[in-house]
N, C-alpha and C positions, 0 to 999 in steps of 0.2 A: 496538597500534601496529605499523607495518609499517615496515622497513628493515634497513639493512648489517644483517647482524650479528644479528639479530632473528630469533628462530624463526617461522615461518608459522603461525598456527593451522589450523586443520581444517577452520573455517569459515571460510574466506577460500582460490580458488582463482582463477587464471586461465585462461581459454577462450581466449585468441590473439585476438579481436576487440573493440575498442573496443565497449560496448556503451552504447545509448540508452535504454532501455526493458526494464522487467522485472514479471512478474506470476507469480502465485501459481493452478498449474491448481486450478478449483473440484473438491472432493473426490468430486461426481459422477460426472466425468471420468473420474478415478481410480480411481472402482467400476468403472466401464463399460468399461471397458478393459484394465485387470490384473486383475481379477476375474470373468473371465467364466468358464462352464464351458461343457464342451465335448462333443461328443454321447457320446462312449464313458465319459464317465464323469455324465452326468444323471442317470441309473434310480435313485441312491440319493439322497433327498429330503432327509439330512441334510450329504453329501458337495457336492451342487449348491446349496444357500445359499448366497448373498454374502454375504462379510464385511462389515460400512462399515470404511471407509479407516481411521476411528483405528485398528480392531486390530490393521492390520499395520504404521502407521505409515510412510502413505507422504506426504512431501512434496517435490510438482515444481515447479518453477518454469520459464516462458519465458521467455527472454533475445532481445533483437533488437539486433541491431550488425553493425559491417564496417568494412572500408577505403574503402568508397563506391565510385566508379569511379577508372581509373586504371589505371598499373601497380606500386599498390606492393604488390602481393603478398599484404594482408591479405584472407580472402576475407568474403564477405557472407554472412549464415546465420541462422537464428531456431532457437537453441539449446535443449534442454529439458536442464536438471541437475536431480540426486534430493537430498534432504538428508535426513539421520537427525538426527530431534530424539535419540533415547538417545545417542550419540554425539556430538552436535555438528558436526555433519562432513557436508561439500558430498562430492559425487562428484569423484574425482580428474580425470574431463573429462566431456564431456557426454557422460548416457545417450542424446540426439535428437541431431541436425545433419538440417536441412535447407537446404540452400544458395540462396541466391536471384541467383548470376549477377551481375550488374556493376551489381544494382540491393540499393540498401542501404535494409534497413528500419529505417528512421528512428525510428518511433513506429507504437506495439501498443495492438490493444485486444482483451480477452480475450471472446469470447461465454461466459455462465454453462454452455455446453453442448455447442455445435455447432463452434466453433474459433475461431480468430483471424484479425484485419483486421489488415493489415499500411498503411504511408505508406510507400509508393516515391518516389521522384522525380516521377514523370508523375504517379502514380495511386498506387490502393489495390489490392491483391490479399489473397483470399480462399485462406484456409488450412483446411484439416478434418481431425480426427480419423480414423485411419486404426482400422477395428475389424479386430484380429488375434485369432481365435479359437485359433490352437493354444498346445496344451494346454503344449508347449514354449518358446513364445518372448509373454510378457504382457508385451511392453515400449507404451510410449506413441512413438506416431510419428504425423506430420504430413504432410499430401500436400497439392500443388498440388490447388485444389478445379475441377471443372467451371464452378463457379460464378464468370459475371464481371458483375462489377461495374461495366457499363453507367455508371451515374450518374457513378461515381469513377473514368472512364476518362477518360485525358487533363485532367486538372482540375492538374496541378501541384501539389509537395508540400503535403503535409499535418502541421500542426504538434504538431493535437491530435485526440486520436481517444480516444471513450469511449462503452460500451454503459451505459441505465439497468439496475438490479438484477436485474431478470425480463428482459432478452435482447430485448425488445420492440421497444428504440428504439435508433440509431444515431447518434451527433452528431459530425464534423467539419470542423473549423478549419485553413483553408488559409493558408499563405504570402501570398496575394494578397487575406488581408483578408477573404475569404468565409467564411462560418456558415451550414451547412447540416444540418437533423435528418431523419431518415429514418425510418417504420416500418421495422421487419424481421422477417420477410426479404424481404419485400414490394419493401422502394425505394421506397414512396411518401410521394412528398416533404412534409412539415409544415411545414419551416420553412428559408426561402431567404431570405439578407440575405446583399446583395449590398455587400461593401463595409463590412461591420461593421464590422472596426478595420484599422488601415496594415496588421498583420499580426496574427492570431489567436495567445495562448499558450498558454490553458489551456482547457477544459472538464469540467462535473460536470454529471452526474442528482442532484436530492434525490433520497433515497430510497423516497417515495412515487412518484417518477416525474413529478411536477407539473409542477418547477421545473428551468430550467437554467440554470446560470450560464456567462459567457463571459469570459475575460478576453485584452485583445490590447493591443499600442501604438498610439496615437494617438486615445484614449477611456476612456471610464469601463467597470469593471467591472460587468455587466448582469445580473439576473436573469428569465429570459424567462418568462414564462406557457407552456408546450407546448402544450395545448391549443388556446388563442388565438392561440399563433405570435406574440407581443405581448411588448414587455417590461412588467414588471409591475414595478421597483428598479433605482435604479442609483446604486453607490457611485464616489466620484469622490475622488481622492487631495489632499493638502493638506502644505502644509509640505515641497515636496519629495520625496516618497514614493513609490516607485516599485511597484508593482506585481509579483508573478513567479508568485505559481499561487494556486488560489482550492479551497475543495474545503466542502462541505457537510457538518454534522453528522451524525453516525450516531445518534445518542441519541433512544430513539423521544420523546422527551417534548421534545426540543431542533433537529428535522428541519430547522428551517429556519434556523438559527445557522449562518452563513454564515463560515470562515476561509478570509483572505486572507493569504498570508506576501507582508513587500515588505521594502526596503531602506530606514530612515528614517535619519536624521542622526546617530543613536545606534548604528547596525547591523544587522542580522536583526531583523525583530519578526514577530508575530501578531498579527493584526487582528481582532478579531469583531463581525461587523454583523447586525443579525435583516433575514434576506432579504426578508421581506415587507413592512418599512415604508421600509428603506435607513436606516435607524438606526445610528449606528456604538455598537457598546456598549461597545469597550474595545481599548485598546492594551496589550502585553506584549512589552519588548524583550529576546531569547533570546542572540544571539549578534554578537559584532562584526563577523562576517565575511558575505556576502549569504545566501541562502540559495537552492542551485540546484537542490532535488530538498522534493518538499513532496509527505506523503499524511496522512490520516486514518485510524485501527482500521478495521476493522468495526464492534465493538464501540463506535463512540464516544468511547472513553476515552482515548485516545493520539493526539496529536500527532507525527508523525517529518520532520526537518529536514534536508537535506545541504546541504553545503557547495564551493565552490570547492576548499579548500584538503583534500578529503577528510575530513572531519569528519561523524561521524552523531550527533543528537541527538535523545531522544526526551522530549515532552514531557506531561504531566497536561493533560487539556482541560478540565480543569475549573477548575483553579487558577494554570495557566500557570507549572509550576513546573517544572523539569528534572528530569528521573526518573536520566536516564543521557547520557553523552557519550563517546563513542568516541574519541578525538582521533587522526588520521590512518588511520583505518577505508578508507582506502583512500590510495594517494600519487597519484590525480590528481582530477579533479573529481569530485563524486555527482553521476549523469545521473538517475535516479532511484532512488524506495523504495514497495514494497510490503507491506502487512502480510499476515501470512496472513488464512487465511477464523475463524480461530480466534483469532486476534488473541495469537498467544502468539510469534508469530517474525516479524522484521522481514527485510527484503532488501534489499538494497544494489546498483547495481553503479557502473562507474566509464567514463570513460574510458580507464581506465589500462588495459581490458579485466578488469577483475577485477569476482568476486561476492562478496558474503559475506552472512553470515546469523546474524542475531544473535536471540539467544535473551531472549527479558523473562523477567527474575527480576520474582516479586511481592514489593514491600516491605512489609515489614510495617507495621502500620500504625500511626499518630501513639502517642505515647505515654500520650494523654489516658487510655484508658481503664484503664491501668497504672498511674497517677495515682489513678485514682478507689478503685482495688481496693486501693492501699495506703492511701490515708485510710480506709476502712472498716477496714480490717484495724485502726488503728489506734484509732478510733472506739471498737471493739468491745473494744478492748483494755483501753481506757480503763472502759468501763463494767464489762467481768468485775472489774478491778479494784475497785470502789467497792461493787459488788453481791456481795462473796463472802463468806462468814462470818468473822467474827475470829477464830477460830479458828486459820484457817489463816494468818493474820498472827503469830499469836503460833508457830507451828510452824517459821517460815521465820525469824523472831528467833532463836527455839534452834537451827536447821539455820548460821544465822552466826557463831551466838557458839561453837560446837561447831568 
């Protein structure tokens, strides 16, 4: 918990910017850019091997936020902070700042490789990995790309923006109701719907890259065919039920189990529907208060929820039961959460400008099989008993009466 009087943890810092949007660099990234070697030092074949990223334990995250325009002083920037999982502990400010001018990135979306798509107001601008070879300075930085983005010029903001798994495809969701998917880095266009919903919320890739889901106000939540450029499902709310982010199964055996987090009459739930018939399969009500920041593991396995009131929640997607609950994990709203590529550290950030990073403990698990291993114990105990010579029944009589 954060406040007066309250010690700050380690995971938990603030960056000076309101921030919207946060992701985790893929661990690729990360080889390729802090790990490179450099020509004075290549000719030994053991010294010029790349580590992978777990050895040195390095995890980055992009941060996107600002004051927007104006003159109130906050500036605009797509941030990178380092975390030490041994430690627990976020960087004391950002290791990156890249500043973006009186235009504020709203909403990110990470390429698995090549860099980041940023939502301006007007448009989308185009971010790239900067590759710094000396041998002195392996830091990760970001540079305005050559590359423009023709299509997403002058299109007005953009609400939602997300790459499928492999880097391939490109999907977003404008303020003004438009859905559009893209090859890449191509730009050529797949899928234009004009007028989708009043205004686009959310977007997801399954993970085979098939399907995409759309979710916005003034319509039903859609699952589109890619290929076909066609919807192929569409879940439609009941009872009141609002809608707020949608996000597809990670579970290779479950790809197409579709969560929808909304605000029902009872508070926060989770919704699961199997994408491909529009079947709802089940409701799970989590928390009373809405739910403003919604992702999925990698892995599958976790559900993570933010709140208005600063509240992170992480939940079992298999059972819809609460693993952990942060209670004021942040003092303003959760803008979003991302899980790592490892699925063992969650991110946080806020309005309030703050990040944090929260670390999954594994629980141990149910007690059944701790159950089973004492009834045998006992079983066993029972029968040495009945099976042992009388002998030693008569030894442990004189061992009493003695």
């Amino acid at each position: 918990m954060v406040g007066s009087g309250v010690a700050v943890p380690p995971n938990l810092k603030k960056y000076g910017v309101p921030s919207y949007s946060v992701a985790w660099i893929p661990p690729n990234v990360i080889k390729s850019v802090l790990n490179q070697t450099t020509g004075e030092a290549s000719n030994n074949a053991e010294s010029s091997m790349p580590l992978p990223p777990e050895q040195f334990g390095e995890h980055f995250l992009a941060i996107t936020g600002g004051g927007g325009e104006g003159s109130s002083g906050i500036p605009n920037a797509v941030l990178l902070a380092h975390f030490d999982v041994a430690s627990n502990s976020l960087s004391d400010q950002p290791v990156g700042r890249l500043g973006t001018d009186s235009e504020l990135p709203y909403r990110m979306a990470l390429h698995p490789g090549d860099g980041i798509i940023c939502a301006m107001p007007k448009g989308c601008r185009w971010f790239e990995w900067e590759q710094n070879r000396s041998a002195e300075n392996h830091k990760l930085r970001l540079k305005v790309s050559d590359k423009v983005l023709n299509e997403l010029e002058d299109v007005g903001q953009q609400l939602a923006l997300v790459f499928d798994n492999d880097g391939t495809m490109l999907a977003v969701g404008g303020e003004d109701g438009n859905l559009r998917a893209f090859k890449w880095p191509s730009m050529k266009i797949i899928l234009n719907e004009t007028k989708a919903y009043s205004t686009v919320k959310d977007l997801h890739f399954s993970s085979d890259g098939k399907l995409l889901v759309s979710l916005g106000s003034g319509g039903p939540c859609r699952v589109w065919d890619v290929s076909l450029s066609t919807v192929l499902t569409s879940m439609s709310s009941k009872n009141g039920e609002v809608f707020s982010s949608c996000r597809f199964s990670r579970f290779s055996d479950r790809t197409h189990v579709l969560y929808i987090a909304a605000m029902t009459d009872k508070g926060g739930s989770i919704l699961t529907w199997d994408a491909k018939t529009g079947a709802r399969i089940g409701s799970k009500h989590i928390i009373r208060d809405a739910i403003s920041a919604f992702n999925v593991s990698t892995d599958g396995k976790l559900v993570a929820c933010g709140t208005p009131s600063g509240d992170v929640v992480i939940v079992n997607s298999t059972n819809m039961q609460i693993l952990s609950m942060i209670k004021k994990a942040h003092l303003g709203i959760v803008t979003a959460l991302a899980f790592s590529h490892d699925s063992r550290v969650l991110a946080s950030v806020s309005f309030d400008s703050s990040a944090r990073v929260t670390v999954i403990e594994e629980k141990q698990k149910s007690g059944g099989l701790s159950l089973w291993i004492a009834v045998l114990i006992i079983i066993l105990a029972i029968a040495a008993y009945f099976l042992r010579p009388q002998g030693i029944d008569k030894l442990e009589l004189s061992f009493l009466r003695n």
